[in-house]
N, CA, C and O atoms as a GROMACS GRO file, in nm:
protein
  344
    1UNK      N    1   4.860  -0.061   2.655
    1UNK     CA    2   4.857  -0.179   2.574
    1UNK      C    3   4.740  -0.172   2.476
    1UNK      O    4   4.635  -0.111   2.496
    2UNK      N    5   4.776  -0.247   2.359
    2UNK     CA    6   4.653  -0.250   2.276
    2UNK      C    7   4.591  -0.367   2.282
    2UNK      O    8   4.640  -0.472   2.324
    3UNK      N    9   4.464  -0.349   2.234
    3UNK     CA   10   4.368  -0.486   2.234
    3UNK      C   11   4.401  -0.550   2.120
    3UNK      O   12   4.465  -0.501   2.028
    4UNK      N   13   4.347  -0.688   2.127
    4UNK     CA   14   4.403  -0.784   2.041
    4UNK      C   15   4.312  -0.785   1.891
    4UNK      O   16   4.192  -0.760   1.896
    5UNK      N   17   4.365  -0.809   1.785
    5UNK     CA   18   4.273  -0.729   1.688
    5UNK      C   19   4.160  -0.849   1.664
    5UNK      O   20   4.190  -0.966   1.689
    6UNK      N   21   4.032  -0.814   1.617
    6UNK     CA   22   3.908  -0.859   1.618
    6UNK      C   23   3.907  -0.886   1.461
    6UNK      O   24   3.961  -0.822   1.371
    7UNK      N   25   3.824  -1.010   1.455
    7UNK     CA   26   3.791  -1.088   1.367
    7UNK      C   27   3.646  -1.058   1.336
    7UNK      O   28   3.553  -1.104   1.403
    8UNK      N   29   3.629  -0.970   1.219
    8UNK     CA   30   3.487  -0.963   1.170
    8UNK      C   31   3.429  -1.023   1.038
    8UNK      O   32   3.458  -0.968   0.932
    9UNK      N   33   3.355  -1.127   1.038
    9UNK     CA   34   3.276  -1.204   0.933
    9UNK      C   35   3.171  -1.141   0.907
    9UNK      O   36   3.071  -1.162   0.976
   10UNK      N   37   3.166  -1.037   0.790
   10UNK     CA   38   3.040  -0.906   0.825
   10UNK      C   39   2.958  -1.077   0.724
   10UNK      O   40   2.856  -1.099   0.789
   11UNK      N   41   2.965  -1.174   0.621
   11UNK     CA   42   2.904  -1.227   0.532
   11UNK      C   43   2.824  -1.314   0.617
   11UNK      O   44   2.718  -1.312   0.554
   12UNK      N   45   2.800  -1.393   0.723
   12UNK     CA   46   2.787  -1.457   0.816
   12UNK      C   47   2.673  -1.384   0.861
   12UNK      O   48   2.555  -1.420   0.858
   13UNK      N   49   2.724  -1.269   0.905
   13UNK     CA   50   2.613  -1.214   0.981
   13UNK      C   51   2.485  -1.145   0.847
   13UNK      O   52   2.366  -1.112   0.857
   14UNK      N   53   2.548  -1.145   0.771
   14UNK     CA   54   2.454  -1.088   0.659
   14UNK      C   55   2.371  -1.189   0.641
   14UNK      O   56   2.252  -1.157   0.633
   15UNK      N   57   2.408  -1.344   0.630
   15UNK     CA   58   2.282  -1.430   0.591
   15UNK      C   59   2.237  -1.432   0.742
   15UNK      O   60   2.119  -1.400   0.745
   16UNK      N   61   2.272  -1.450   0.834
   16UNK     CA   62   2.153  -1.459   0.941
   16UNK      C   63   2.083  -1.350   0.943
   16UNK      O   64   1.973  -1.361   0.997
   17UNK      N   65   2.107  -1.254   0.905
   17UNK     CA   66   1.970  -1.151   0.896
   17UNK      C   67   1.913  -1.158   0.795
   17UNK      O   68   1.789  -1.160   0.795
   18UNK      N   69   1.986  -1.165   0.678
   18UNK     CA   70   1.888  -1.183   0.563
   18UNK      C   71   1.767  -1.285   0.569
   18UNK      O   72   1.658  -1.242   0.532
   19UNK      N   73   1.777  -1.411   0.610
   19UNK     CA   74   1.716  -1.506   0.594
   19UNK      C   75   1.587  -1.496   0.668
   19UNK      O   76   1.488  -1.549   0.618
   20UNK      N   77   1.574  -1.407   0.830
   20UNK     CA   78   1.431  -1.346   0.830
   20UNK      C   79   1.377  -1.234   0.779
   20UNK      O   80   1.262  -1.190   0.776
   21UNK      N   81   1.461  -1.203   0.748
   21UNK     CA   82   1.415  -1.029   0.655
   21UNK      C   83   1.338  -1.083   0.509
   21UNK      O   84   1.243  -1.043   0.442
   22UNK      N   85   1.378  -1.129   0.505
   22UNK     CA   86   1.310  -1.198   0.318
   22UNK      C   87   1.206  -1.229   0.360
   22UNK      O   88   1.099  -1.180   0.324
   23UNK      N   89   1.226  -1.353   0.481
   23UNK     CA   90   1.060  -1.427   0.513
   23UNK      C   91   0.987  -1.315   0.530
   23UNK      O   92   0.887  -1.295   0.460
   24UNK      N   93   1.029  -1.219   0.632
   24UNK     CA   94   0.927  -1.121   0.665
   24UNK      C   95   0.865  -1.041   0.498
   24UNK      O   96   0.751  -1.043   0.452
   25UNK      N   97   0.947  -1.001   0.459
   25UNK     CA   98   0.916  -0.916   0.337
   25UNK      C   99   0.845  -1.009   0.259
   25UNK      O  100   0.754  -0.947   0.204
   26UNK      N  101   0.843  -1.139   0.224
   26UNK     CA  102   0.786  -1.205   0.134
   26UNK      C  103   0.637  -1.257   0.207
   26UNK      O  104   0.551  -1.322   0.149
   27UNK      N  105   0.632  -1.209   0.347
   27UNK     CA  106   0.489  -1.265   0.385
   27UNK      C  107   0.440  -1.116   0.373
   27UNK      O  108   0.348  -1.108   0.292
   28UNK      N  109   0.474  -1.002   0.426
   28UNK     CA  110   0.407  -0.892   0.436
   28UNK      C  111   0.339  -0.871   0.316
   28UNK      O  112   0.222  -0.833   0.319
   29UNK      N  113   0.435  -0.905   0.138
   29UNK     CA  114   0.420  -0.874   0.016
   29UNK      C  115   0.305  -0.996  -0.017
   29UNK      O  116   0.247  -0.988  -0.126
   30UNK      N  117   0.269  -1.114   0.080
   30UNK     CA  118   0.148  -1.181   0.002
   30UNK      C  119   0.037  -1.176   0.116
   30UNK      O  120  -0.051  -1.260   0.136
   31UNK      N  121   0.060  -1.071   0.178
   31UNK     CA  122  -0.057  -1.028   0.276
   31UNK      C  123  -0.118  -0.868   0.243
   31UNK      O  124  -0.218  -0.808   0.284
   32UNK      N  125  -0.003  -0.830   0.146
   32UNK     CA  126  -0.033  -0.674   0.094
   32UNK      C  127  -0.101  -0.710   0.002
   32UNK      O  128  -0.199  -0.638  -0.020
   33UNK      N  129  -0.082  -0.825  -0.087
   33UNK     CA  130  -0.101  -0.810  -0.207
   33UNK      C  131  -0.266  -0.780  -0.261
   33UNK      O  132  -0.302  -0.690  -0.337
   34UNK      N  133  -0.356  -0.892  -0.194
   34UNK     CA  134  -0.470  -0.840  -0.200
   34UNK      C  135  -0.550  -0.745  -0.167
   34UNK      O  136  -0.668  -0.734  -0.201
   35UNK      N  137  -0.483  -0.667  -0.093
   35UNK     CA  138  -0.492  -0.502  -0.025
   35UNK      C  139  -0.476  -0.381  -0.108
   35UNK      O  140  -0.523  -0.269  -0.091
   36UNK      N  141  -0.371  -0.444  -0.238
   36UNK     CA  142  -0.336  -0.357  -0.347
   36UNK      C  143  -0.415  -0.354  -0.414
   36UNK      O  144  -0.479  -0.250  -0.435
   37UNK      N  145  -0.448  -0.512  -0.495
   37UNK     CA  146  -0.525  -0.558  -0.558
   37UNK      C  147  -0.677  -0.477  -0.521
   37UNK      O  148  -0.722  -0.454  -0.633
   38UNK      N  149  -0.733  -0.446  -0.464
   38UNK     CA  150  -0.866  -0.402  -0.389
   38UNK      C  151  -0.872  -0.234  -0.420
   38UNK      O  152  -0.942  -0.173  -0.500
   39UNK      N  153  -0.793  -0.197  -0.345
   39UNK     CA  154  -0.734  -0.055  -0.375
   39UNK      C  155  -0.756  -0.022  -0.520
   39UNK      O  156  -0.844   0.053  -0.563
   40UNK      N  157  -0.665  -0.088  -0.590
   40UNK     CA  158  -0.656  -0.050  -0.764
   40UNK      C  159  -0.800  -0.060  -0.816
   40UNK      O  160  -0.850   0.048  -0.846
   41UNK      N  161  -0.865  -0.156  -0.829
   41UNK     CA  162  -0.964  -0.179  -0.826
   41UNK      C  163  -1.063  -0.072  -0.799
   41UNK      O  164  -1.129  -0.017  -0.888
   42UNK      N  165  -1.071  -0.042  -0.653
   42UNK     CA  166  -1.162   0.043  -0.615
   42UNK      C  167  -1.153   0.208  -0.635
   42UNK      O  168  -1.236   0.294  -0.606
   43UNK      N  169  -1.005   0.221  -0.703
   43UNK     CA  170  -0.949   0.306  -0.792
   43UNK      C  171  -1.034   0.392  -0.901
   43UNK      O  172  -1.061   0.511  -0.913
   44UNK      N  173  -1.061   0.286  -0.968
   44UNK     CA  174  -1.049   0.268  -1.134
   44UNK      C  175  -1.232   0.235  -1.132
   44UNK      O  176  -1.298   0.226  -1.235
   45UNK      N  177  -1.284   0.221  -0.998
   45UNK     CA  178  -1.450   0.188  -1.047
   45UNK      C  179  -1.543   0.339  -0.946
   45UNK      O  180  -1.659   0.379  -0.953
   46UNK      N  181  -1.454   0.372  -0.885
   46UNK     CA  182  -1.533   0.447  -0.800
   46UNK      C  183  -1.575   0.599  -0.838
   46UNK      O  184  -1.654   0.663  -0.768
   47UNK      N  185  -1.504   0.659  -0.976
   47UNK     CA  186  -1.549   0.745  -1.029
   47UNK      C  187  -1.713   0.743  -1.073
   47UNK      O  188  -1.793   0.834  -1.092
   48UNK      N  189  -1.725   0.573  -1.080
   48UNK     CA  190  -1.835   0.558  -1.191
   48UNK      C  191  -1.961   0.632  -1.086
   48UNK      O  192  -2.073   0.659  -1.130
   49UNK      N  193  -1.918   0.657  -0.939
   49UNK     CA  194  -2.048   0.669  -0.866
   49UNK      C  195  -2.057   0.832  -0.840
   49UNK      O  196  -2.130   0.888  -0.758
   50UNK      N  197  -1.963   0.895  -0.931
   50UNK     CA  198  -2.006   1.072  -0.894
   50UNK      C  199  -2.084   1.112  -0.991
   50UNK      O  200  -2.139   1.214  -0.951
   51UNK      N  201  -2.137   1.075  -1.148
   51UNK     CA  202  -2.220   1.132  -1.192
   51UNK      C  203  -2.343   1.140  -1.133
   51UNK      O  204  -2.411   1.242  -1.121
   52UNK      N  205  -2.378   0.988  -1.085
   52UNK     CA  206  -2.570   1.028  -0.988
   52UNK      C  207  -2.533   1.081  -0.883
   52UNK      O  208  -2.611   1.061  -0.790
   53UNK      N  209  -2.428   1.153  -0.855
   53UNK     CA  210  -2.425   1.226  -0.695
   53UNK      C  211  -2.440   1.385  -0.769
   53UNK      O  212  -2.509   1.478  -0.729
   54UNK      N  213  -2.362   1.381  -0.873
   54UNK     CA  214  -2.378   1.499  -0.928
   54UNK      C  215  -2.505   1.580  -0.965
   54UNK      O  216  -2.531   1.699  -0.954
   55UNK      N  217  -2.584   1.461  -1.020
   55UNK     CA  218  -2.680   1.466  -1.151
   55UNK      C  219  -2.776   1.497  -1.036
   55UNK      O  220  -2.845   1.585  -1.088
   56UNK      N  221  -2.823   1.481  -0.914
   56UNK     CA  222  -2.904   1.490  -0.848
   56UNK      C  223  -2.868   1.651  -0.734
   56UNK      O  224  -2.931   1.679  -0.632
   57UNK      N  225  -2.806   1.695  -0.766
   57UNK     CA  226  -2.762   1.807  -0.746
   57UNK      C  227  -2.692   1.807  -0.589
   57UNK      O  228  -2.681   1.708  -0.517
   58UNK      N  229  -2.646   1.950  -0.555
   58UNK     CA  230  -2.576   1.980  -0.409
   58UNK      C  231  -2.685   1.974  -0.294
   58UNK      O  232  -2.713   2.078  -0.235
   59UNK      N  233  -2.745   1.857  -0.262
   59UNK     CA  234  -2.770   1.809  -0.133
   59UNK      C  235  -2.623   1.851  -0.006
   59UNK      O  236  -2.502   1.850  -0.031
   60UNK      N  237  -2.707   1.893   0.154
   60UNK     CA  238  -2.598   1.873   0.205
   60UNK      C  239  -2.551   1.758   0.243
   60UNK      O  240  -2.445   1.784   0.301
   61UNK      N  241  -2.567   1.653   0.245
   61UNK     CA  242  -2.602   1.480   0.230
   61UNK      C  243  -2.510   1.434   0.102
   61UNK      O  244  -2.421   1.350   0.088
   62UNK      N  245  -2.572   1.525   0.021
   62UNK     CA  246  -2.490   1.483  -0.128
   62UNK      C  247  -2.341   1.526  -0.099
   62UNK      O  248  -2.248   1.447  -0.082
   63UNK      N  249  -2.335   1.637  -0.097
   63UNK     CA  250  -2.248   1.681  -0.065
   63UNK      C  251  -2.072   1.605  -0.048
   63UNK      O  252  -1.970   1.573  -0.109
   64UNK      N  253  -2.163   1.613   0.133
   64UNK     CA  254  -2.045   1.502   0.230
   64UNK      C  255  -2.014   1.348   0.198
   64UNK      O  256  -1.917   1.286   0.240
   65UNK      N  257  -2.109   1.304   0.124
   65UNK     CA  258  -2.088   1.141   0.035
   65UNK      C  259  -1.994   1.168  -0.096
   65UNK      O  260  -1.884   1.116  -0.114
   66UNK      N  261  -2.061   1.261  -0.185
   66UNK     CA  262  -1.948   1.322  -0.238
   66UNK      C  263  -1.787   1.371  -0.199
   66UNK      O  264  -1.699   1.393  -0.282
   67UNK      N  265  -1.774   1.378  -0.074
   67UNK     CA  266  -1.682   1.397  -0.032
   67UNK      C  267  -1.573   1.342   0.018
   67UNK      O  268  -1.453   1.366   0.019
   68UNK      N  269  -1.664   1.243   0.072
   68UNK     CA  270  -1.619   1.117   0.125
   68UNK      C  271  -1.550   1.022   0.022
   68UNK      O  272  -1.440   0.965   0.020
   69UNK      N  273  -1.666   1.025  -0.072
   69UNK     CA  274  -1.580   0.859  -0.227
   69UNK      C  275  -1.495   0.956  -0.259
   69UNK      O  276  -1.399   0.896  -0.308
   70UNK      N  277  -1.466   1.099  -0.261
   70UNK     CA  278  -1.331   1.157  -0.335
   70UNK      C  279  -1.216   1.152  -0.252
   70UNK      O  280  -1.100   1.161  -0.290
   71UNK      N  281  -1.264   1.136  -0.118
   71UNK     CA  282  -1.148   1.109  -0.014
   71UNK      C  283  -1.106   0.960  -0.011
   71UNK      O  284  -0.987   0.930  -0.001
   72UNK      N  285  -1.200   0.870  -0.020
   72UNK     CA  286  -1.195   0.703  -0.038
   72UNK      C  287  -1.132   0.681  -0.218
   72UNK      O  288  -1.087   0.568  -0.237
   73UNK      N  289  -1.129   0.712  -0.259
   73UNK     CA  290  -1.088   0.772  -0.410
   73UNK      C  291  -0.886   0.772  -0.401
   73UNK      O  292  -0.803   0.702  -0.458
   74UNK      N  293  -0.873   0.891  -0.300
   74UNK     CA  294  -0.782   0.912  -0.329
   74UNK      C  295  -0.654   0.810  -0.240
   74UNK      O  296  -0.539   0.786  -0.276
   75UNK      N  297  -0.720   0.769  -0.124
   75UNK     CA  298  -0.631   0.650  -0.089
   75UNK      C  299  -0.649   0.560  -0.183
   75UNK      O  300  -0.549   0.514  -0.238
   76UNK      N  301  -0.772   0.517  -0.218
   76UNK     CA  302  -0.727   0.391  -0.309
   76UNK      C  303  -0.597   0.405  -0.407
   76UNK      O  304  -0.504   0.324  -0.408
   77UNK      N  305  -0.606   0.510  -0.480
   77UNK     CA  306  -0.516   0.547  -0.560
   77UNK      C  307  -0.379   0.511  -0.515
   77UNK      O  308  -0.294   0.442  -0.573
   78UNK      N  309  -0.374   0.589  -0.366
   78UNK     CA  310  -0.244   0.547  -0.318
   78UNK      C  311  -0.169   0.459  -0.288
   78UNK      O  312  -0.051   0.451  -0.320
   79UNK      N  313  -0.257   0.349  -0.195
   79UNK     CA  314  -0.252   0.285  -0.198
   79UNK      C  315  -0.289   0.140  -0.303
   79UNK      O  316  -0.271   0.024  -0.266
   80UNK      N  317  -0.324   0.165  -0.386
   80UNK     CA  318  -0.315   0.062  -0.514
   80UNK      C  319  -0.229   0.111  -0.643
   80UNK      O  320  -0.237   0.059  -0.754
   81UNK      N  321  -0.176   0.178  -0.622
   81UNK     CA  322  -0.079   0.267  -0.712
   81UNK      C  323  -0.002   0.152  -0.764
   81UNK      O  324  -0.033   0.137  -0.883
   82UNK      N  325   0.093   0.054  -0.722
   82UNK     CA  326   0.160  -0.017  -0.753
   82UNK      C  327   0.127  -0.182  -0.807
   82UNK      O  328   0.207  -0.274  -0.828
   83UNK      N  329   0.003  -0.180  -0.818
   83UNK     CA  330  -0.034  -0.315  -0.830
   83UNK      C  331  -0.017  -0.368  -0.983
   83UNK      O  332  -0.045  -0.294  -1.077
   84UNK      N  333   0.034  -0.507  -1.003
   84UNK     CA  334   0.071  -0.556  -1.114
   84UNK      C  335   0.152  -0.505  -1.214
   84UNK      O  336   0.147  -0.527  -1.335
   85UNK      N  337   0.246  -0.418  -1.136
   85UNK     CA  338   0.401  -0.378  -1.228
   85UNK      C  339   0.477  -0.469  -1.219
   85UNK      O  340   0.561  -0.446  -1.305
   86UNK      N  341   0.507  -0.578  -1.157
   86UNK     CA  342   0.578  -0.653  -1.194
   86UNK      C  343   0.582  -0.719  -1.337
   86UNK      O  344   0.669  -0.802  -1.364
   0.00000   0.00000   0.00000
């Protein structure tokens, strides 16, 4: 025997998920946002601090601080990559 055929409302089930998926996405996106904001920011100012690391020459001190804002450098980047394209 066959089973009796099934009734699927895929639209139904689409707004009950949608409707926490948005909330979620629309709180994560104004809890990111100043995270981006910061990032970009710390982007776009943190070059300004390798000339006196430079100018004072290869300390091994210098060095690893040097190393460090180019590593803190490059997440920012990444993470602020997207800020204010809308």
């Amino acid at each position: 025997m066959s089973s009796p055929p099934t009734i699927q409302n895929d639209h139904a089930s689409d707004f009950e998920l949608s409707v926490p998926r948005n909330a979620v996405e629309s709180t994560a996106r104004k809890l990111f946002a100043p995270v981006q904001f910061l990032s970009f920011w710390t982007a776009v100012a943190l070059p300004f601090a390798y000339p006196p690391l430079l100018y004072h020459g290869y300390v091994s001190a210098t060095t690893v601080t040097f190393a460090l804002l180019l590593a803190l450098n490059m997440v920012a980047i990444v993470v602020g990559h997207g800020y204010n394209l809308d």
